[in-house]
GUFI-974888 format. One record per residue (C-alpha): residue in one letter; chain; x, y, z. Coordinates in pm, whole numbers, plus 50000, padded with zeros to 5 digits. Layout:
# GUFI-974888
A; A; X; Y; Z
...
***
This chain:
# GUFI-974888
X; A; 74651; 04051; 06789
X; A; 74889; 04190; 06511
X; A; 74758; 04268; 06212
X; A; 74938; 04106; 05987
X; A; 74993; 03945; 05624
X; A; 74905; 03595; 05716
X; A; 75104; 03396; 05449
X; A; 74935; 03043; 05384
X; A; 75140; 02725; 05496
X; A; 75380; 02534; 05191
X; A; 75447; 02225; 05095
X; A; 75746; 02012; 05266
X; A; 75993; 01892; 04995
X; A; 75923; 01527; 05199
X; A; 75567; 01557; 04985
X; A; 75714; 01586; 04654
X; A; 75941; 01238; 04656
X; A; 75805; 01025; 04419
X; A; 75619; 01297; 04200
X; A; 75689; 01273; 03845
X; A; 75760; 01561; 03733
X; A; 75792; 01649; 03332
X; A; 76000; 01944; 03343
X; A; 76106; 02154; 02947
X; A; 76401; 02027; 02830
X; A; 76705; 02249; 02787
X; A; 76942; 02224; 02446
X; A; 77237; 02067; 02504
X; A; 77455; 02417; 02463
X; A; 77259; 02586; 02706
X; A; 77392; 02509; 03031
X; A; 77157; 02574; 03299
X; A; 77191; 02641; 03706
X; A; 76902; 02593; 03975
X; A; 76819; 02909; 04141
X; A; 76837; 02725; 04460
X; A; 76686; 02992; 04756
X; A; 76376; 02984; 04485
X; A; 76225; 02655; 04558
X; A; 75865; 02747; 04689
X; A; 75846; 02696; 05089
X; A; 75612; 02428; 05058
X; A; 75454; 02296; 05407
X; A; 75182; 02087; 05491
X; A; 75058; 02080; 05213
X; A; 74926; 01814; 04894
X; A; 74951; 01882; 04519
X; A; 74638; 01858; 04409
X; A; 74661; 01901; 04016
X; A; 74805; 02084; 03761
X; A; 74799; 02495; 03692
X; A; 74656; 02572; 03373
X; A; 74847; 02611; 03090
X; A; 74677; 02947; 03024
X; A; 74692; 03095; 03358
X; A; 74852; 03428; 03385
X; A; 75089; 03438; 03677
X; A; 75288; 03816; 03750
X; A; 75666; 03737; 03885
X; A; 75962; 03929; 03946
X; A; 76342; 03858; 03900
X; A; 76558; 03978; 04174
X; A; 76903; 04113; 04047
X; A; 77239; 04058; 04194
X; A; 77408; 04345; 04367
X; A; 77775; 04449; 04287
X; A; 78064; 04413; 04528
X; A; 77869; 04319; 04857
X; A; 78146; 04239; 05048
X; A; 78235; 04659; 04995
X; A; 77845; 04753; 05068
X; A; 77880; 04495; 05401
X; A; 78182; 04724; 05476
X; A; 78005; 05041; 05381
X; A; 77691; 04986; 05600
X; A; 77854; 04925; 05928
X; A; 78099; 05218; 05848
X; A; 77831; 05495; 05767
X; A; 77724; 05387; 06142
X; A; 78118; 05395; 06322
X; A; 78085; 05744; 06447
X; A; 78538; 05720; 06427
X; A; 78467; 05648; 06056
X; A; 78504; 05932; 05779
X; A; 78206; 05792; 05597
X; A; 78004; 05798; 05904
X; A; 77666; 05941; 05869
X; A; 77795; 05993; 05429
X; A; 77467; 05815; 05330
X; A; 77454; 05801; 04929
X; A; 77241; 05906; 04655
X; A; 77018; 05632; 04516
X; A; 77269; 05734; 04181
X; A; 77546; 05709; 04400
X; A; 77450; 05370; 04548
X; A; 77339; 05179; 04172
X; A; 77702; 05298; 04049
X; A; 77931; 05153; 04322
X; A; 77643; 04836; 04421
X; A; 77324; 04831; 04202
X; A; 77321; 04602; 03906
X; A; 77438; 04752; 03536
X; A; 77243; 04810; 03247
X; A; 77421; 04571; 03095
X; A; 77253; 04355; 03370
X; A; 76915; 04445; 03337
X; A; 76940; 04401; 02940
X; A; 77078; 04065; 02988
X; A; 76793; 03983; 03210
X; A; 76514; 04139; 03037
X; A; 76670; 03939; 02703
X; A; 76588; 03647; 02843
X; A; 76270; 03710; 02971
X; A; 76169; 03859; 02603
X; A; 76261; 03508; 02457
X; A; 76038; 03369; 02685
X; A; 75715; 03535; 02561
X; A; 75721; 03766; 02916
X; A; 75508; 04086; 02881
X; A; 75450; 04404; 03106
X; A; 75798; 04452; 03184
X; A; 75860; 04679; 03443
X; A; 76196; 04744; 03540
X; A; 76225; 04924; 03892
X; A; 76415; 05279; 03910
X; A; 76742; 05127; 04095
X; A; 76747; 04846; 03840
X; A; 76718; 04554; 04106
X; A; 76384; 04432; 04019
X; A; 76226; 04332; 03721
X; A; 75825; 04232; 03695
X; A; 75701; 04093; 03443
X; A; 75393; 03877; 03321
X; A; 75326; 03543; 03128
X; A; 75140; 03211; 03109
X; A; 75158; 02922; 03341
X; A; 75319; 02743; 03008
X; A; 75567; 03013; 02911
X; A; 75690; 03030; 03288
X; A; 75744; 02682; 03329
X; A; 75936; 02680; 03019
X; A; 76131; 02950; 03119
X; A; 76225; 02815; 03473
X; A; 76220; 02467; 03388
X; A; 75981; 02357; 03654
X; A; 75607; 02239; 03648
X; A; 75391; 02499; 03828
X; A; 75099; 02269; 04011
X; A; 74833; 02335; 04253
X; A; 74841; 02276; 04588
X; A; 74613; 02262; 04971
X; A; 74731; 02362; 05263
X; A; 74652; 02152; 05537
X; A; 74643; 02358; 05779
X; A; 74511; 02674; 05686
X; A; 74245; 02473; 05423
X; A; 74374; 02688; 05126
X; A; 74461; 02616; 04792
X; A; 74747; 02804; 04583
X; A; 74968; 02753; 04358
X; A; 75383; 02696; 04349
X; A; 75706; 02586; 04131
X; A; 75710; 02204; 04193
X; A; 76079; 02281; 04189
X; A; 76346; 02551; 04216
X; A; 76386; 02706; 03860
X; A; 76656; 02677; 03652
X; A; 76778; 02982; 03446
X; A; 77064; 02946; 03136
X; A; 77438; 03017; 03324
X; A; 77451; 03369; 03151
X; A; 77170; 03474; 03284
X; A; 77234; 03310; 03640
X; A; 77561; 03551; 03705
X; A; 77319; 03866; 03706
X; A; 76964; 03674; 03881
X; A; 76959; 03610; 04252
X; A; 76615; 03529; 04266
X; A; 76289; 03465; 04120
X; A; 75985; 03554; 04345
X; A; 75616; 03514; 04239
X; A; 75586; 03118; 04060
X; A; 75384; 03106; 04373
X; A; 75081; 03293; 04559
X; A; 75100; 03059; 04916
X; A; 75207; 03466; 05058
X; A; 74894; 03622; 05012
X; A; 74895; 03865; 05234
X; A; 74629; 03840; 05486
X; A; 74573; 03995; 05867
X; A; 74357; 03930; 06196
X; A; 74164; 04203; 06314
X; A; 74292; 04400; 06576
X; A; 73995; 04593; 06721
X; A; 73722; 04516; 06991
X; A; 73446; 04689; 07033
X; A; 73423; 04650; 07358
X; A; 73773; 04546; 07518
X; A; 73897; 04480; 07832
X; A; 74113; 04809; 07863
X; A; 74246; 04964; 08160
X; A; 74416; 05274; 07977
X; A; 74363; 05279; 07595
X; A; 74624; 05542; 07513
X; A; 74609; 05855; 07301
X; A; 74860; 06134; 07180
X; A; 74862; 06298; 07572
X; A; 74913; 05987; 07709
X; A; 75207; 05873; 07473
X; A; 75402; 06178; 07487
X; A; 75365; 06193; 07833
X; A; 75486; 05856; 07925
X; A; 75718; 05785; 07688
X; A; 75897; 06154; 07755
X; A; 75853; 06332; 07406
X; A; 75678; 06607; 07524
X; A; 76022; 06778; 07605
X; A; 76117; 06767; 07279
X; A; 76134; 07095; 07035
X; A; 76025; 06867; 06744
X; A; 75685; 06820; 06581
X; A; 75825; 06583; 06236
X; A; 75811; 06909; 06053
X; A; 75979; 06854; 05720
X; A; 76077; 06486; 05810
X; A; 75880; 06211; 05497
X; A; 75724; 05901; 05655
X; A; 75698; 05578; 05418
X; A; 75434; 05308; 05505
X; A; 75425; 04968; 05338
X; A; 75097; 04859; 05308
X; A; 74847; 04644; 05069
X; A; 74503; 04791; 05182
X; A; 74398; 05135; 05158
X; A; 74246; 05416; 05387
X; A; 74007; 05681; 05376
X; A; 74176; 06044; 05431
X; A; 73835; 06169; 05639
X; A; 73939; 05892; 05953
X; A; 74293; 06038; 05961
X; A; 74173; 06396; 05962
X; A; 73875; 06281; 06253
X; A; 74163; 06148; 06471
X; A; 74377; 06473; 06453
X; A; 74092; 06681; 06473
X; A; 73982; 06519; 06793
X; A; 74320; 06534; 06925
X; A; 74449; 06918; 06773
X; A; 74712; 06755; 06578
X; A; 74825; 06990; 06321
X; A; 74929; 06747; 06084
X; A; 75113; 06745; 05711
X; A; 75002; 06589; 05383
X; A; 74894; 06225; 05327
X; A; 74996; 06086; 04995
X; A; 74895; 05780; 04851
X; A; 75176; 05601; 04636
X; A; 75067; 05359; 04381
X; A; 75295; 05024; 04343
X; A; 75229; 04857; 04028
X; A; 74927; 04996; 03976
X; A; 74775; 04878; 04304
X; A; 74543; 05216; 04465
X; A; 74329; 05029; 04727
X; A; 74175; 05415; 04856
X; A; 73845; 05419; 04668
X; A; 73741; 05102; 04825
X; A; 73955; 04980; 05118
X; A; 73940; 04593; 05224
X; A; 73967; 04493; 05541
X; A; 74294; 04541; 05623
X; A; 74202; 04961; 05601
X; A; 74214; 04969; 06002
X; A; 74621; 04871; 05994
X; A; 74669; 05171; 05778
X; A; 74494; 05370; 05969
X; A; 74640; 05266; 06286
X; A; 74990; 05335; 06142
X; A; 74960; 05645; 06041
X; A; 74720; 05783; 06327
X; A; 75001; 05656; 06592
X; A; 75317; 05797; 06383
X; A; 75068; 06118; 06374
X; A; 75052; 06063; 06792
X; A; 75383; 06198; 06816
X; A; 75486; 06369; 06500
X; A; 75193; 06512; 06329
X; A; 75393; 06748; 06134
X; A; 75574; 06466; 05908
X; A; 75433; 06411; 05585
X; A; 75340; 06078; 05490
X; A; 75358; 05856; 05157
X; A; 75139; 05570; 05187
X; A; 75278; 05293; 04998
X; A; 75000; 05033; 04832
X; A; 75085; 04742; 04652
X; A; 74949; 04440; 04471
X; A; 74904; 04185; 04725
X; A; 75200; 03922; 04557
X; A; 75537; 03882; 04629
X; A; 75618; 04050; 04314
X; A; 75403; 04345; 04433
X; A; 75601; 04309; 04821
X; A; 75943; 04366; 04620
X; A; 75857; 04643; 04397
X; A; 75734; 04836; 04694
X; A; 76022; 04762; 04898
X; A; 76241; 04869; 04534
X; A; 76000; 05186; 04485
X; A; 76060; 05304; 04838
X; A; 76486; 05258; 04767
X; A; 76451; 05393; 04467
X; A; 76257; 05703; 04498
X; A; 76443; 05783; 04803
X; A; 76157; 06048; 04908
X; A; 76121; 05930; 05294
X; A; 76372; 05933; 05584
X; A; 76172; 05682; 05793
X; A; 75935; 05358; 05707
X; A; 75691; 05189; 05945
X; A; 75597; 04799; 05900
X; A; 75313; 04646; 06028
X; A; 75258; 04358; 05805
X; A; 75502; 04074; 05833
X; A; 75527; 03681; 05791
X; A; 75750; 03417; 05983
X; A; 76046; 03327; 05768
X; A; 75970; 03002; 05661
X; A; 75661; 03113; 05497
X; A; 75801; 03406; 05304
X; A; 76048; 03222; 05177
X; A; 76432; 03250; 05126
X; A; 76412; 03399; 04814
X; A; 76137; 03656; 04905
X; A; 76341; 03749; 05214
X; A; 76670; 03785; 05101
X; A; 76552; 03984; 04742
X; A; 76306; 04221; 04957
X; A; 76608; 04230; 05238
X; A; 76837; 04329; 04989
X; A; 76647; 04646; 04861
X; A; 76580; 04745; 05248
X; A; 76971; 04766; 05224
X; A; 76988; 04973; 04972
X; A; 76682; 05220; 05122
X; A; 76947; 05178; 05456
X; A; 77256; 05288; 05289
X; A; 77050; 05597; 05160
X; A; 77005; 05686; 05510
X; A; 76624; 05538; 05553
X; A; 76579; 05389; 05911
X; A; 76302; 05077; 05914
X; A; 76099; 04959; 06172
X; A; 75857; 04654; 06183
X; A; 75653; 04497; 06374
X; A; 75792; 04163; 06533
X; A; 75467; 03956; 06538
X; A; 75152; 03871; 06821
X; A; 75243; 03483; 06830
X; A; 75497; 03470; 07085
X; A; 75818; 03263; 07001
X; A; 75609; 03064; 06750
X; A; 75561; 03313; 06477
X; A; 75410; 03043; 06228
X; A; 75092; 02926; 06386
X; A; 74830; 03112; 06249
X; A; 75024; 03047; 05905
X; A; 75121; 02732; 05888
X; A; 74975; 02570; 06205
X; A; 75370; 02489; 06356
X; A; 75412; 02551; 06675
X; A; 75817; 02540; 06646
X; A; 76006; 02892; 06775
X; A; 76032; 03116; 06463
X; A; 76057; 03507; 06425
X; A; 75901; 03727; 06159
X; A; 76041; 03891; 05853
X; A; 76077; 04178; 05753
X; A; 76196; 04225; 06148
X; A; 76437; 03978; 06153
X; A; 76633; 04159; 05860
X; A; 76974; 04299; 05917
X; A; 76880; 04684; 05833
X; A; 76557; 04642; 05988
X; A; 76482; 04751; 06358
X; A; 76260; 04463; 06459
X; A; 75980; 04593; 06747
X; A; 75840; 04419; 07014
X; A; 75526; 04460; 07236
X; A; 75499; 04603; 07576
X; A; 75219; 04602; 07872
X; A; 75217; 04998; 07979
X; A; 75125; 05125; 08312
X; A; 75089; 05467; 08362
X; A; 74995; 05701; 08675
X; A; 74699; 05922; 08688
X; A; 74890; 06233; 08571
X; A; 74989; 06016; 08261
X; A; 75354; 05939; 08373
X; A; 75564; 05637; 08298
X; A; 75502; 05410; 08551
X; A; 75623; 05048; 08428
X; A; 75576; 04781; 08162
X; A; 75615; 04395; 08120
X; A; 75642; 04235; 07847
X; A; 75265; 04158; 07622
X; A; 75127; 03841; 07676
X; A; 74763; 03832; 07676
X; A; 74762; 03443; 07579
X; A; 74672; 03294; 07252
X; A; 74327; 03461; 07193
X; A; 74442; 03819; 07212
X; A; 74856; 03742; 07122
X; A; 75184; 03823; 07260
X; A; 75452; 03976; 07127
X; A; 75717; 03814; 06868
X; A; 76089; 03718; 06930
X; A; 76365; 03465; 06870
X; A; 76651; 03370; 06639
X; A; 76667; 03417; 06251
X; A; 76695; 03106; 06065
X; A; 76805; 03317; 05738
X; A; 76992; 03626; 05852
X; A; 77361; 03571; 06018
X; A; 77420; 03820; 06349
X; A; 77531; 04129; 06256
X; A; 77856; 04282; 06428
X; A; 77630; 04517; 06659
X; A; 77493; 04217; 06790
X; A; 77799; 04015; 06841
X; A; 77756; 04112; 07233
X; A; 77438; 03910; 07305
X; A; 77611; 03586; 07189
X; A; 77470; 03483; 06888
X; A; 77581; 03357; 06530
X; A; 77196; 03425; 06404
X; A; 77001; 03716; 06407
X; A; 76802; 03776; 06699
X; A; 76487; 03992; 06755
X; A; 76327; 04199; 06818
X; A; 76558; 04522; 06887
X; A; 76322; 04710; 07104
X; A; 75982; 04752; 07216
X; A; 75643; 04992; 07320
X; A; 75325; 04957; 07420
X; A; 75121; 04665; 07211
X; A; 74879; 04471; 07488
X; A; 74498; 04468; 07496
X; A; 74504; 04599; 07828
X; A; 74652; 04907; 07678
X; A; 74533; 04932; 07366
X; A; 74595; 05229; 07075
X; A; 74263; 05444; 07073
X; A; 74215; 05538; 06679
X; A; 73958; 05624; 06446
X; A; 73896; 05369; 06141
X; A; 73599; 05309; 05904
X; A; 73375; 05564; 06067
X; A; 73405; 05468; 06425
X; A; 73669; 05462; 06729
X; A; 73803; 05140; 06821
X; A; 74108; 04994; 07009
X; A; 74377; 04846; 06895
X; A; 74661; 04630; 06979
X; A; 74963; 04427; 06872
X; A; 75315; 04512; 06722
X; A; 75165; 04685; 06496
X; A; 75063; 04969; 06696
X; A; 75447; 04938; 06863
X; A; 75621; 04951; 06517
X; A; 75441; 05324; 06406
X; A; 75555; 05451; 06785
X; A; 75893; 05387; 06733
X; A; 75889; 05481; 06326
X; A; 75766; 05799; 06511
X; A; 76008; 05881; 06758
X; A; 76284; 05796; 06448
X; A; 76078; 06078; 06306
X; A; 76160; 06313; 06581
X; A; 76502; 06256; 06557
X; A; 76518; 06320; 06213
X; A; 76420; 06621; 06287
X; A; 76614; 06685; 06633
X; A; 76952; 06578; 06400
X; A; 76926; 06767; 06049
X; A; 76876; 06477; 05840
X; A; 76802; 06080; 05751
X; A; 76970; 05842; 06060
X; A; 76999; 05489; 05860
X; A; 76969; 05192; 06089
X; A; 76985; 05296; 06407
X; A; 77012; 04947; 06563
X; A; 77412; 04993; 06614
X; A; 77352; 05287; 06786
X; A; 77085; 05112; 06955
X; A; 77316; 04852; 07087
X; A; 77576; 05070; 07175
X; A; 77375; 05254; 07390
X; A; 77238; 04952; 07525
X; A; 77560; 04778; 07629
X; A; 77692; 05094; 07773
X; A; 77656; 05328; 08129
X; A; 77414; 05541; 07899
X; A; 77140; 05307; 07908
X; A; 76928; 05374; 08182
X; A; 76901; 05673; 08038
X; A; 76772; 05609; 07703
X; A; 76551; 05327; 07769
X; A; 76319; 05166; 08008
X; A; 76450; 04797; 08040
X; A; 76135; 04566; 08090
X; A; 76239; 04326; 08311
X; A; 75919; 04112; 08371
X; A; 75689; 03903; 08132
X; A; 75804; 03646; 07864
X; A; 75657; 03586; 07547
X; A; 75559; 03198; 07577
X; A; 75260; 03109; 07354
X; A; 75039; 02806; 07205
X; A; 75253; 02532; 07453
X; A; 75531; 02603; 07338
X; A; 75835; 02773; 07590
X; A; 75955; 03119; 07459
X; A; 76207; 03333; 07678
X; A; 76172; 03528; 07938
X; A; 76241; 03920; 08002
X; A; 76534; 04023; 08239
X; A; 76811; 04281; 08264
X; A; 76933; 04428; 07948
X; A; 76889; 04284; 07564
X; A; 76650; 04021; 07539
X; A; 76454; 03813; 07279
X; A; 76134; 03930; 07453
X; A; 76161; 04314; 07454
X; A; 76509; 04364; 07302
X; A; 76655; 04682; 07488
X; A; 76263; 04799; 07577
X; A; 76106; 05099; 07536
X; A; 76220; 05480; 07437
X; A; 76255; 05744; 07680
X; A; 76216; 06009; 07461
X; A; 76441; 06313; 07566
X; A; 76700; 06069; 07711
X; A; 76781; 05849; 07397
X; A; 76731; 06161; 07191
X; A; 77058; 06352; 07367
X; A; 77210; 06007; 07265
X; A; 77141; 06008; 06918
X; A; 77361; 06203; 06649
***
């Protein structure tokens, strides 16, 4: 099973008819307009009460960009190999100039929230995201909405969320997109992925991977390439250094980069064996990359400023992402604020990958209980390269033999797919016929029977899900960043170029077999070229390599 951020069920709007709600009045010159994608996803679930009054709550306002239609424009164009500004990536300076919001902006914004008795406010480097702190009271006056507890019926937890989407005065509406964080239903949460004693027929180590998925041909180690890792648990250096020890990986520096304050390292929780999976299987292939471990407070105010942090400091060419939730559950306004700064990491030249979920086509069940077809986020975002999960079979000399698509049933998971229901198809994926985004883009090994062998909280274990296919490929992007001289940006229109071309037998295995059908409800099915099971499959790494450039 992925490990995973398991984000609580909401409320349905249905639930809230008939509620009488007291909501702040606003003066009669101060026009105000609803921040609409801000309404909290609420699903099966009951208010229960009010929030006290006193209650401090952390939030974050999500700025506009400038001239999107131009940075649309720009971000397929620094991908057109025919265009001049192909490969041009910008400058995080360069980028906040021509697309980030002014300072003008950000005073505007940070006005208001001073009126409103907001304190710690934190405005991130690119000037997209602003966090800030304040009462139950002074937030509801502020966004004009009760905040009220609720009980999710599914998952039996309580949390708290905006009875309805905020309201903001007009001025201030022209330079807000969003406002993320008058709720805590996303607490990040994950299943464990380990067994102690599984049913493995090969659990696979660095040999094994660069053998059968054909980077051992390559003259590239990660040397001098940064690795970014979004996480909201920590890890203890000593497991990382056990695990290349064992396996005489000559590895670069681990760096732990605080979000917000948030430093989970002296005391991991028990989400310490996904960051220790990700960075032991980016290791499996590039050792040499150093790595910047990225821990945040686990809120959506905390998911944004990481995802702003990483944009903003522009200090790694790749990112791996393990922890995801289905769309519904993170929300419009999370996805779209947190999909927005992944742009602006993308026009820099950072490639993303993440993993695309261990529930099949029905993404929400262990969140919200639904058993309706629904993808993950952050895979399902434009800029993102969404991963799947493989079955690998490999001969006794370690070779590539075959793989199917990962479906070990509902108790051990099988890997994510479908269509968006918040991101529109982009133009590289116009081919598979499709007005939504579909996922995921590709795939690697994630099933039980093949698990990742790593070494986490003192002992080896094996491990399985997208998240152990997500690292692989954020690895083999670290190769080529290498291989190429520089950052790559999203490499999913290469990705599909390749795969709708004569090339692509030779950069990837297509997995034919399998389907990713879980908890009674039908998924699809793998076949021939793209599909919502395995996307274009697996790498083969010296053949997609002499592809890439």
């Amino acid at each position: 099973m992925r490990l995973r951020k398991l984000v609580a069920a909401a409320v349905p709007l249905p639930a809230l008819l008939g509620l009488a709600v007291v909501v702040p009045a606003a003066a009669a010159s101060e026009p105000l307009v609803t921040l609409a994608d801000s309404a909290a996803p609420l699903v099966n679930s009951a208010r229960t009460g009010d929030v006290a009054g006193g209650q401090p709550i952390t939030a974050a306002l999500a700025l506009k960009l400038h001239n999107q239609q131009a940075l649309e424009k720009f971000l397929a164009d620094v991908q057109n190999p025919v265009s001049p500004e192909y490969h041009h990536f910008l400058t995080p300076a360069q980028f906040n100039a021509e697309f980030g919001p002014t300072q003008a902006d950000v005073d505007k914004a940070v006005s208001f929230l001073g009126k409103s008795g907001a304190t710690g406010i934190e405005v991130s480097g690119n000037r997209q995201a602003i966090t800030f702190s304040g009462s139950a009271a002074q937030l509801e006056s502020a966004f004009h909405t009760r905040i009220g507890t609720y009980h999710d019926q599914a998952s039996g937890r309580d949390f708290f969320a905006n009875d309805a989407a905020p309201t903001v005065p007009a001025d201030v509406s022209s330079v807000v997109g969003n406002v993320v964080g008058l709720d805590n239903h996303a607490v990040r949460k994950h299943e464990s992925a380990a067994a102690k004693q599984p049913n493995v027929v090969t659990a696979v180590t660095p040999p094994i991977l660069k053998t059968a998925y054909g980077t051992s041909g390559l003259s590239a180690t990660g040397s001098g390439v940064k690795v970014g890792f979004v996480e909201f648990d920590g890890y203890q250096k000593s497991n990382i250094t056990k695990y290349d020890s064992t396996y005489g990986l000559s590895a670069g520096t681990v760096t732990t980069v605080p979000v917000s304050g948030a430093n989970y390292d002296s005391s991991p929780g028990d989400g310490q064996i996904e960051v220790e999976l990700d960075i032991e299987v980016v290791h499996a292939l590039a050792a040499k990359a150093n790595d910047y471990v990225y821990e945040a407070p686990n809120t959506n105010a905390g998911e944004l400023a990481m995802y702003q942090k990483i944009a903003s400091d522009h200090t790694v060419n790749v990112v791996s992402i393990s922890w995801g939730a289905c769309e519904s559950a993170e929300g419009t306004s999370g996805a779209n604020s947190v999909s927005n700064a992944i742009a602006t990491g993308t026009a820099e030249g950072i490639s993303y990958f993440a993993a695309a979920g261990d529930d099949g086509t029905t993404d929400c069940y262990r969140q919200t209980g639904s058993t309706a077809k629904a993808v993950d986020f952050p895979a399902s975002s434009p800029n993102v390269t969404g991963v799947g999960g493989t079955q690998l079979t490999i001969t006794s000399s370690n070779a590539y033999s075959s793989e199917k698509a990962w479906n070990d049933g509902a108790s051990n998971g099988s890997t994510g797919g479908g269509i968006s229901t918040v991101f529109t198809a982009p133009s590289w994926q116009s081919a598979q016929s499709t007005t939504k985004r579909k996922v995921p883009d590709v795939s690697a090994d994630a099933a039980s029977g093949s698990g990742y062998r790593i070494f986490t909280a003192g002992a080896w274990e094996t491990v399985w899900g997208t998240s152990g296919a997500a690292p692989l490929w954020a690895a083999f992007a670290t190769l080529q960043n290498q291989v190429h001289g520089g950052g790559l940006g999203n490499l999913n229109p290469k990705f599909y170029s390749i795969g709708n071309g004569s090339s692509y037998g030779t950069g990837f295995h297509d997995v034919t077999t399998g389907n990713n059908t879980l908890h009674g409800t039908t998924g699809f099915s793998a076949g021939t070229g793209y599909d919502q099971v395995t996307g274009w499959g697996s790498f083969k790494g010296t053949g997609l390599s002499g592809l890439i450039g």
